[in-house]
LODRENVO-65613 format. One record per residue (C-alpha): x, y, z; residue number from 1. Coordinates in steps of 0.5 Angstrom, whole numbers, plus 2048, in hexadecimal, padded with zeros to 3 digits. Layout:
BEGIN
X, Y, Z, NUM
...
This chain:
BEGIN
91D, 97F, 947, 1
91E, 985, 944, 2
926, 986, 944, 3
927, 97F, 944, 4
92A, 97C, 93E, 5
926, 977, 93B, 6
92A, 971, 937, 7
927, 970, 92F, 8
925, 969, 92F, 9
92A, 963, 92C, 10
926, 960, 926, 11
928, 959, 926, 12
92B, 955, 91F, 13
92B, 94E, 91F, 14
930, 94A, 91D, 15
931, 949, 915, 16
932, 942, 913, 17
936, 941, 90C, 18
933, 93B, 908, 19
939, 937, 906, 20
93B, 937, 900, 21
93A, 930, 8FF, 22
932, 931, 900, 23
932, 937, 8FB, 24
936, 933, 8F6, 25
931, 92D, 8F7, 26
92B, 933, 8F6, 27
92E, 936, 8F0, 28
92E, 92F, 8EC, 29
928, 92D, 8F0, 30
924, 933, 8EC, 31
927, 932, 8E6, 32
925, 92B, 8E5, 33
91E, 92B, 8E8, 34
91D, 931, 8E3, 35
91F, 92E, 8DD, 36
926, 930, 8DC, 37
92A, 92A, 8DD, 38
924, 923, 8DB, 39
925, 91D, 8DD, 40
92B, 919, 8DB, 41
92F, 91E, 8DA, 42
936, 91D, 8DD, 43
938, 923, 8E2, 44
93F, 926, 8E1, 45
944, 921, 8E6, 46
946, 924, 8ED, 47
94D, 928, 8EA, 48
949, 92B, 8E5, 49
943, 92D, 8E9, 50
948, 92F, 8EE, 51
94C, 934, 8EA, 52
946, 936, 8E7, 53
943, 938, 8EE, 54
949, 93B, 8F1, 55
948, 935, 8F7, 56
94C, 930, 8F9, 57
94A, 928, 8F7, 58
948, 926, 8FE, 59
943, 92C, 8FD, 60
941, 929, 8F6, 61
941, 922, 8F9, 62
93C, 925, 8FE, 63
937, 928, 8FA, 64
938, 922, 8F5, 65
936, 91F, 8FB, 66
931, 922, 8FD, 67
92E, 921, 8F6, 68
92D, 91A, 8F7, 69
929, 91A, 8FD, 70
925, 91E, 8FA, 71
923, 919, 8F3, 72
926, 91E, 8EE, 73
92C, 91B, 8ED, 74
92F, 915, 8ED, 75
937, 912, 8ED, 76
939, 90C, 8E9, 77
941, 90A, 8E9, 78
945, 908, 8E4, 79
948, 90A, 8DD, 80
942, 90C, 8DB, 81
93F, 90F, 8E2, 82
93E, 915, 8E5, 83
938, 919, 8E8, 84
931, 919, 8E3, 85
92B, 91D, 8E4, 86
925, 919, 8E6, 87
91F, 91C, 8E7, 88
91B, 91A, 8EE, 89
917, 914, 8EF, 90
911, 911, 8F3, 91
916, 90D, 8F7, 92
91A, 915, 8F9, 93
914, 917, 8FC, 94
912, 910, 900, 95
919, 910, 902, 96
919, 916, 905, 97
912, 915, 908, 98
914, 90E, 90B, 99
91A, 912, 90E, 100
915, 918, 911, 101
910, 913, 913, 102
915, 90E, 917, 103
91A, 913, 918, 104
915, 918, 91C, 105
912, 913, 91F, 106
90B, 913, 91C, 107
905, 910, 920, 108
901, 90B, 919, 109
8FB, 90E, 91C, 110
8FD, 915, 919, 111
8FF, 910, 913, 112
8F8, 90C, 912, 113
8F4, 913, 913, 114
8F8, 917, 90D, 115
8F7, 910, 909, 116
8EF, 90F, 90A, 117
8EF, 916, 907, 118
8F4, 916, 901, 119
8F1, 90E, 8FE, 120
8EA, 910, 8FD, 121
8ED, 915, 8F9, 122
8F2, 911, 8F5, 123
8EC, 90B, 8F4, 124
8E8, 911, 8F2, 125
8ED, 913, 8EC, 126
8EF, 90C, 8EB, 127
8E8, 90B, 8E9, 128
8E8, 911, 8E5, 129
8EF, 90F, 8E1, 130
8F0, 908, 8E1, 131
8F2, 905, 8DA, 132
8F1, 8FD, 8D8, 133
8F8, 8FC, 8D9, 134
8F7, 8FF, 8E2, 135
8F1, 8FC, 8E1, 136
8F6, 8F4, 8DF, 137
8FA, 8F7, 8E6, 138
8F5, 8F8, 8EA, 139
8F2, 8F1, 8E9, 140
8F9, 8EE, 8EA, 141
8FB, 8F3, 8F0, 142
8F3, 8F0, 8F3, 143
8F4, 8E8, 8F1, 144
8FB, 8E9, 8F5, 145
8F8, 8EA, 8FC, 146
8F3, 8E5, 8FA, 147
8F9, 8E0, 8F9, 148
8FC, 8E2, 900, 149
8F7, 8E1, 905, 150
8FA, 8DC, 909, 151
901, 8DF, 908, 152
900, 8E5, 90D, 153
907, 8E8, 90C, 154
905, 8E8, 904, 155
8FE, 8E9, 905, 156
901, 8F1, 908, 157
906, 8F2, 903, 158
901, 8F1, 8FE, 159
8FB, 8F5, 901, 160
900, 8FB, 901, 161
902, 8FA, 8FA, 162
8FA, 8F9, 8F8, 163
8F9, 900, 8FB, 164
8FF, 903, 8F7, 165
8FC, 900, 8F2, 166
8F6, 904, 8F2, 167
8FA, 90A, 8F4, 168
8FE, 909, 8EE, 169
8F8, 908, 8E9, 170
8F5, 90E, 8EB, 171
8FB, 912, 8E7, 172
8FC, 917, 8EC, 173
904, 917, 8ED, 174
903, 91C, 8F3, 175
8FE, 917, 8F6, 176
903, 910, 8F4, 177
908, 913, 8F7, 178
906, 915, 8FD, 179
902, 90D, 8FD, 180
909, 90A, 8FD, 181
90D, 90F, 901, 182
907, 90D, 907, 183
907, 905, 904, 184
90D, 903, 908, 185
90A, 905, 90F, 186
904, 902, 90D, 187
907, 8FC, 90D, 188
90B, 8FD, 912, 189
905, 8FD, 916, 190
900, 8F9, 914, 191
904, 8F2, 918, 192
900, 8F4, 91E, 193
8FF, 8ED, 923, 194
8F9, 8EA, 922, 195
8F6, 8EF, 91E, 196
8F7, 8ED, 916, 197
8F1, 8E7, 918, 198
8ED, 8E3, 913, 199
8E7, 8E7, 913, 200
8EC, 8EE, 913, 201
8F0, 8EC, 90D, 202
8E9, 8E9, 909, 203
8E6, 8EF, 90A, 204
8EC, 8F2, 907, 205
8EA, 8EE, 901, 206
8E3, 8EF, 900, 207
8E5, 8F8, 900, 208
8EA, 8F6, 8FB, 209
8E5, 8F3, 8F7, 210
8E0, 8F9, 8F8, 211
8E5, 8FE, 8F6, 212
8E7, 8FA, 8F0, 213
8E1, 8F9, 8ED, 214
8DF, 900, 8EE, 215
8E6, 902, 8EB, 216
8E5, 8FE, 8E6, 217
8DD, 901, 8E5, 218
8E0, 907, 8E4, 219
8DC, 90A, 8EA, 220
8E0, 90F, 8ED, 221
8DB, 910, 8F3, 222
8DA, 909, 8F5, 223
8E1, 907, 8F4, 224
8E3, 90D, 8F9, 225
8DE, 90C, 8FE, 226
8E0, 904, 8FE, 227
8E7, 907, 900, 228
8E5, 90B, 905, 229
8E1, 905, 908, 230
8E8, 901, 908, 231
8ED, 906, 90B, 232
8E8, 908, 911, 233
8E6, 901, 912, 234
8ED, 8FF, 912, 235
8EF, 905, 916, 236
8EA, 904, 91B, 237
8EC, 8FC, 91B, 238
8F3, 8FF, 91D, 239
8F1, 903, 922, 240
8EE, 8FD, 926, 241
8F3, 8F9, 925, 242
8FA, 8FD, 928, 243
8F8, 905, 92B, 244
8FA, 90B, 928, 245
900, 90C, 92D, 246
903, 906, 92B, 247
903, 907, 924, 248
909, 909, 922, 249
90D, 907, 91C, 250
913, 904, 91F, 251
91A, 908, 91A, 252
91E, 902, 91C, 253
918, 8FD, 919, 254
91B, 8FA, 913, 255
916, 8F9, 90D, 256
């Protein structure tokens, strides 16, 4: 009470945790080429140069190098003329990093087909919207492809991915192409559900196709994006039926 000695509270730090110096060397020529300063093609100072210019050890440099190249921002090549180039990132960094996200963690496809039925009527939309001849020639070949492959099941799904890439490609949209192809590979992964892909199942694929081409080929952006959305939800609902959400779970050891 009044004569006791009341003990001032201890404020309470938590522990500091200092980046490695591989992660901010990584950093500095992360920045530098997604600003503009170093552009594509351009070759990166070797290890000893960049070791003695930052003041860390090789093994450091070769980290952050390395670092680098899981990202798609450099690539290595040996040789006489080798070294480390700059390059700027691709759809196939982003699928990459998705299919390992996507498998790594475990994703139940169901979650999958439910981001895919909202983001493909958008890309039919736009590929409406955009398509030159020259999309409008791949369509036609990416639409006959699956047609050809109706009796080879294991072709008949790869094909049916790549008409859907198609599209998504045509939209002109990179965000949307790219998050098509990073989802692609779980797709198909998928889709060889047992006693699933029947005749009636992969003919109505066919008749969807047709619908969402011609509506692309029209130029009709509602009727190409409504088509879509038919497709996906029915093969969603498809799906569904065929194996319970629970057990849709993409397989990280599946090879595809």
């Amino acid at each position: 009470m009044g004569g006791e000695d009341t003990v001032p509270a201890v404020a309470r730090v938590e522990r500091v945790r200092v980046p490695k110096a591989s992660d901010l060397l990584a950093e500095q020529l992360r920045h530098k080429i997604l600003e503009g300063e170093l552009g594509p093609g351009e070759a990166l100072p070797n290890e000893r140069a960049l070791a003695e210019e930052s003041r860390l050890s090789r093994t450091a440099v070769r980290e952050a190098l390395r670092i680098l190249e899981i990202d798609g921002l450099v690539s290595t090549r040996p040789g006489r003329n080798g070294g480390t180039f700059v390059r700027m990132p691709d759809a196939d960094s982003v699928a990459r990093s998705l299919d390992v996200f996507i498998r790594g963690r475990k994703v139940r496809f169901h979650d999958v087909l439910e981001v895919r039925e909202e983001i493909e009527p958008i890309c039919a939309r736009l590929a409406a919207h955009h398509r030159t001849d020259a999309d409008l020639e791949d369509l036609d070949v990416a639409t006959e492809a699956v047609r050809d492959a109706f009796g080879d099941l294991p072709a008949f799904l790869t094909t049916n991915v790549q008409w859907h890439l198609t599209v998504a490609r045509i939209s002109h949209n990179e965000l949307l192409a790219a998050f098509m192809l990073a989802i692609s590979n779980a797709v198909r992964a998928a889709t060889d559900i047992e006693d699933f892909n029947s005749d009636e199942v992969r003919r109505g694929a066919v008749k969807a196709h047709d619908r969402v081409a011609a509506a692309i080929r029209d130029g009709d952006s509602e009727a190409a994006m409504n088509s879509m959305r038919r497709h996906v939800h029915a093969y969603r609902e498809q799906v569904t039926k065929a194996a319970p959400p629970e057990e849709l779970v993409l397989d990280p050891e599946e090879d595809t």
